[in-house]
Structure formats: structure tokens, C-alpha cells
C-alpha positions, -999 to 999 in steps of 0.1 A, spaced: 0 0 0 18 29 -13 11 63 -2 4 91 -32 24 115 -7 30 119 29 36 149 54 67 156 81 57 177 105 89 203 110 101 233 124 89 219 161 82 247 189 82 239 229 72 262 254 56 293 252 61 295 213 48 265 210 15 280 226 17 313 210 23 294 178 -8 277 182 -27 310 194 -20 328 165 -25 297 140 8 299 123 14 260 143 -5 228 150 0 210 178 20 178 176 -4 146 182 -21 171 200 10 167 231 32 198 242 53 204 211 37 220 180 50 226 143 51 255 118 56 234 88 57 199 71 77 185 43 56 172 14 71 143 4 64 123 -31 85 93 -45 102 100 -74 120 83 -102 143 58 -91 128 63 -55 145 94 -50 120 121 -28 107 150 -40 99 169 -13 82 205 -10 83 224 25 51 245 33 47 265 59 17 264 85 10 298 78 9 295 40 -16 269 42 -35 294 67 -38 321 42 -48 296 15 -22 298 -11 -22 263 -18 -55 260 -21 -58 288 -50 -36 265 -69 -47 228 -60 -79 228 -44 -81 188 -44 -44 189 -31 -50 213 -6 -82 190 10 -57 162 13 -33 180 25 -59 199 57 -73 162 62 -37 148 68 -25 177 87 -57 168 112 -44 140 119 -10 149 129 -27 173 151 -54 154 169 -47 144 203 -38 106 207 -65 82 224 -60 65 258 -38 38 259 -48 7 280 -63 34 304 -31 59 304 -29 92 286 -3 102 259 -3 135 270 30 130 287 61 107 285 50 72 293 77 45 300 76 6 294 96 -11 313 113 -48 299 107 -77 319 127 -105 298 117 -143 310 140 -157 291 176 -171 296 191 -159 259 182 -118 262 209 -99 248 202 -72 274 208 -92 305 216 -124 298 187 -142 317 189 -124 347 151 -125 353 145 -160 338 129 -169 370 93 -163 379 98 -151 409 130 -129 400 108 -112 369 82 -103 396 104 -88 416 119 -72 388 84 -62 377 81 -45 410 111 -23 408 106 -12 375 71 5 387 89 17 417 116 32 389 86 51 367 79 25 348 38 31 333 38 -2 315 53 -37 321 63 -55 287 66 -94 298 84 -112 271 86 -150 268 109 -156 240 140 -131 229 139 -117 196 171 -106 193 192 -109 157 197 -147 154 168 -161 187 159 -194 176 118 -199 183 104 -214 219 74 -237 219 45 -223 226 39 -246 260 77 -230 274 66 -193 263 34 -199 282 52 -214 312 75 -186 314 54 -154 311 19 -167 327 30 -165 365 46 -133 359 15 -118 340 -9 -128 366 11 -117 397 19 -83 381 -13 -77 371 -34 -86 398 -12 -63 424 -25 -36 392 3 -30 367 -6 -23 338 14 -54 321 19 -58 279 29 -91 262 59 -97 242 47 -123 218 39 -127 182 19 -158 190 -17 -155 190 -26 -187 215 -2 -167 238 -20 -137 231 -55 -152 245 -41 -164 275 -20 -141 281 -48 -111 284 -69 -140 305 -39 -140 328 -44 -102 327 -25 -83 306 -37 -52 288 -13 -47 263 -3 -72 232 31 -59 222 37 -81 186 68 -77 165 52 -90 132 24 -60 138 -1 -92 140 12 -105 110 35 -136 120 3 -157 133 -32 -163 111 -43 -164 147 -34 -131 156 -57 -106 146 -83 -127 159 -70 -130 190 -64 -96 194 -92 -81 183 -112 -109 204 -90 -95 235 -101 -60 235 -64 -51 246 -48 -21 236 -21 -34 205 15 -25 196 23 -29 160 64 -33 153 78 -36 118 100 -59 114 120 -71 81 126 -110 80 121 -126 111 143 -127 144 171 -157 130 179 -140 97 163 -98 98 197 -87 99 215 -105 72 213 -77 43 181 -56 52 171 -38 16 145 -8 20 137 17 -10 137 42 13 130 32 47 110 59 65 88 61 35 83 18 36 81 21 69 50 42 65 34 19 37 33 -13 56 17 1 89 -6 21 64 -12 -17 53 -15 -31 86 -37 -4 102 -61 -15 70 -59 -50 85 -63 -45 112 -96 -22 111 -111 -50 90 -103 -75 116 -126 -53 144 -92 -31 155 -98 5 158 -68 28 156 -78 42 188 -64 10 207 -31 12 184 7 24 191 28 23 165 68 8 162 92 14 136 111 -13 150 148 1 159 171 -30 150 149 -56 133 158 -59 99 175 -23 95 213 -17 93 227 18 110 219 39 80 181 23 81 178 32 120 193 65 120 168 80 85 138 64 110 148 80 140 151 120 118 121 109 103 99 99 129 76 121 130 58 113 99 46 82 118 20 110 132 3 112 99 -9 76 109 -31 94 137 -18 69 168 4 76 196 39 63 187 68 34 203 102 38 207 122 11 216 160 24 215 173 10 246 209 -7 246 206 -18 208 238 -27 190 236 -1 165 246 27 193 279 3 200 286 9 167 278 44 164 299 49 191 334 30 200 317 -3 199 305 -1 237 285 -34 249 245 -38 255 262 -31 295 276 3 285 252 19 256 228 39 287 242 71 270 231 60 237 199 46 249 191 82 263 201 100 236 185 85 209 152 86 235 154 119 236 158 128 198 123 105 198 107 129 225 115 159 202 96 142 178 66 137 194 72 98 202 43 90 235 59 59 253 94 45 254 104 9 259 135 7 278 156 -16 304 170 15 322 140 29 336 145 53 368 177 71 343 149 71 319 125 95 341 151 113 355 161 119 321 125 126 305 116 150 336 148 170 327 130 173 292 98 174 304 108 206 323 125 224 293 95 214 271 69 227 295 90 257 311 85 249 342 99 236 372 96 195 387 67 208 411 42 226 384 46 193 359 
């Protein structure tokens, strides 16, 4: 499903001129959060897959000067710009009208984050417990790594892992996502009591899926992924990734709606890492924002992947915190709601640094 163009919100305002902006209608708000923007790229694909891309100012399309040229055009372009602007739904029960965090719980023994560290039940609860205690909104309970090369688990072991965790978290009232792109683990899974379905195949992986999501009634976060977990990193090949990145959760979204979905209960993933080499990461991360043209909240999910080693002096998962935050933050200036990250309480000290520049205002008035 390819897009006949697509908008980048730029030229994004905090603060007061981000209000004043707004007020005097020369900005939109940004996914209808804190930040606003004065203009967005208009971006086509050209011959040989090469953009064409036209920058038009929120003011310009104010006074109508597009619209004198392109009235059809000018339409499209109002109704997409709406939905860059709208505020973001709910998300199993929280708001996106602040920074929310997702703190990993991995019940596995191969994670390449920490090595099985929380493999046992009753160490991933307590885990579980101090990542709330850290900031942590949302716990994402995973069952079987996905890192570059993970073989598969059976779907009786995945079960075994994640169940005791999911119902112990949840019934002392975290708000608990699964990891899994299994739909049988879906359904019992949100039995057990979890809110959130967290699939890195964007429901695609499993024809039981979207029925078992949609069944659920849990909020859903779609991922792209490229491949699948033992091979997505041997030669990933976009056109231009930002831009196919778009396409296939424009695809998806479709999908999904027909399987009984809404977009309301949707965040959306680019996927950082799975199937995408450095150059592939870094045009997603600049590019970000025009995930908001897909009118739900957004996902990053940054935290100690390899590509900041590499980036860097080739630090290990252990050592990439400064990477993890930096690349977080370049995802809150672009509007990104919720954050999936292993380092949660440097996370929130982090975000309520931003949160503070952002707003202008000091810890006590956020």
C-alpha cells in the first residue's frame, strides 16, 4: 500500500512558542501533546525512488495559497495535517499526554540485554516491582527473545515462562503488555491479565493473531520488522525506509480495522534494530515524525541496541545507557508517547529533565 504523498511535520516549537504558535494559528500541535509545528515536508517518491519533497509552511496553508492553486491537493493535505494534530487516544487506560515508559521484563535465559537475569518467575516479579517503583507506566513481559539470530520457543515453554509473571503483576494492578507474536499466547495471556499485546510482526506472523487480538479487546502495539528474528539482519534492503516504513503500517492499520481493531487501541513501532542496518535506524529515528500522519500515539524502543555500539566505540549492551538516552530523547522531540526501555529510573530522570525544558516549568508545576 503505497502512499500518493506523505507529510513531516517540521520546524517543532516547545514552550511558550509552541502556545503562542498555536494561538495565532501559524502552528498545530503535535499529536495534539506539548510540542507544535510550523511546517511539514511534502514528500512524493520520485524516479528511481528518490524524494521529491516541497516544505510548506503552516502559515501559507492558513492564508490559502495552496489552495488557490490545488484545491483537491490542498483538501488532502488539511485532512492529513488533522491528523498529525489530533490528540492521541488512551492507551490501555493511560494518557499520551505526557512521556510514558515501558519497562522490559525478559523471562528468558538468551536476552541480549541481561543475559537471563530474570528467567525466573519469581526474580521477573520482583523485577516487575522495581521497575514501577523506577517510573515504569507499563510492564512489557516477554517470553521468547527476539534478538538478531533467537531461535523460536514452543508455545507450551513461552506460556510457562510469562503466565506467572502476567498474573502476579497484574493482579497487584500493573498495567502489564505481552511480548509475543503468537496468537494462542496472546489469549491467554490477556486471560492471565494483561492489557497490552506488544507483537513484532504488527499481527502479522500468526493467522491467529488478529483474531486473538481483536477478540481481546487489549490495547495493541504494532512493530515492523523485516525478516524474522534468525535472519532480519543478514542484508536488510529498503527503497527508502521511512517512507516503507509508513506503507506497511498504512497496510497493517487497513488489516487491522477489518479484523474489528480500531486505531484508537493502536501504538505504532518502527522497529529500531529488526531488519534495519545503522543507515536504516538513524533515517527512522530523523524521520519519525511522519509516523503521526498515521493518527496513533507512537513506540520507541531504542534501549541498549547494538547499533549505538557501533555508532559509538563499539560499547557493549552493559555500557550503551548514554546512547539509549540519547537517541530517547531525539524520539521525544519528535513527538514519540511511550518508550520501551531496560534502564527505567535514568529514563524518568532523564524525560523530567525534558519534560521541564519542554513545559518551562519547574519538577513541582509538571
Amino acid at each position: 500500500m503505497q502512499s500518493d504523498f506523505y507529510l513531516k511535520p517540521t520546524g517543532i516549537l516547545c514552550r511558550h512558542a509552541a502556545q503562542r504558535g498555536v494561538a495565532d494559528g501559524i502552528a498545530r500541535p503535535l499529536a495534539g501533546g506539548a510540542l507544535a509545528f510550523t511546517a511539514v515536508e511534502l514528500i512524493r517518491r520520485g524516479a528511481g525512488d528518490r524524494r521529491e519533497t516541497v516544505t510548506l509552511s503552516i502559515a501559507d496553508l492558513r492564508s490559502c495559497r495552496l489552495r488557490a492553486e490545488d484545491t483537491s491537493r490542498s483538501e488532502s493535505i488539511e485532512k492529513a495535517l488533522s491528523i498529525i494534530a489530533a490528540p492521541r487516544a488512551e492507551f490501555a487506560g493511560l494518557t499520551l499526554d505526557r512521556p510514558r515508559l515501558m519497562g522490559v521484563v525478559n523471562v528468558t535465559p538468551d536476552s541480549f540485554s541481561d543475559g537471563g537475569r530474570y528467567h525466573d518467575s519469581d526474580h521477573a516479579i520482583a523485577y516487575g516491582h522495581a521497575l514501577i517503583q523506577a517510573g515504569a507506566d507499563i510492564l512489557d513481559v516477554g517470553g521468547e527473545s527476539t534478538r538478531p539470530g533467537a531461535a523460536p520457543v514452543s508455545i507450551e515453554e513461552e506460556l510457562a515462562r510469562v503466565l506467572p509473571v502476567i498474573a502476579a503483576l497484574a493482579k497487584e494492578g500493573a498495567v502489564v503488555s505481552i511480548d509475543t507474536r503468537h496468537g494462542s499466547v496472546m489469549r491467554r495471556a490477556v486471560d492471565a491479565g494483561a492489557r497490552v499485546i506488544n507483537d513484532v510482526t504488527a499481527l502479522a506472523g500468526d493467522p491467529q493473531s488478529l483474531d486473538a487480538a481483536a477478540k481481546s479487546g487489549a490495547a495493541v502495539v504494532l512493530m515492523h520488522m523485516q525478516g524474522e528474528p534468525r535472519t532480519m539482519q543478514k542484508d536488510p534492503q529498503y527503497r527508502d525506509a521511512p517512507l516503507d516504513v509508513y506503507d506497511y503500517f498504512a497496510a497493517r492499520l487497513a488489516a487491522c480495522a477489518a479484523a474489528g481493531i480500531p486505531r484508537n487501541r493502536i501504538l505504532l513501532d518502527p522497529g529500531i534494530g529488526f531488519g534495519k542496518n545503522d543507515r536504516h535506524n538513524i533515517a527512522l529515528l530523523g524521520d519519525l515524525a511522519l509516523l503521526h500522519g498515521l493518527g496513533c500515539g507512537l513506540l520507541l524502543g531504542v534501549s541498549r541496541k547494538s547499533f549505538i555500539g557501533r555508532l559509538s566505540r563499539g560499547e557493549d549492551a552493559a555500557h550503551r545507557l548514554p546512547g539509549t538516552l540519547a537517541a530517547t530523547l531525539a524520539g521525544l522531540d519528535r513527538g514519540a508517547q511511550v518508550h520501551r526501555l531496560h534502564d527505567v529510573a535514568e529514563a524518568a530522570q532523564a524525560i523530567a529533565l525534558w519534560r521541564a525544558v519542554v513545559h518551562g516549568s519547574n519538577a513541582e508545576q509538571l
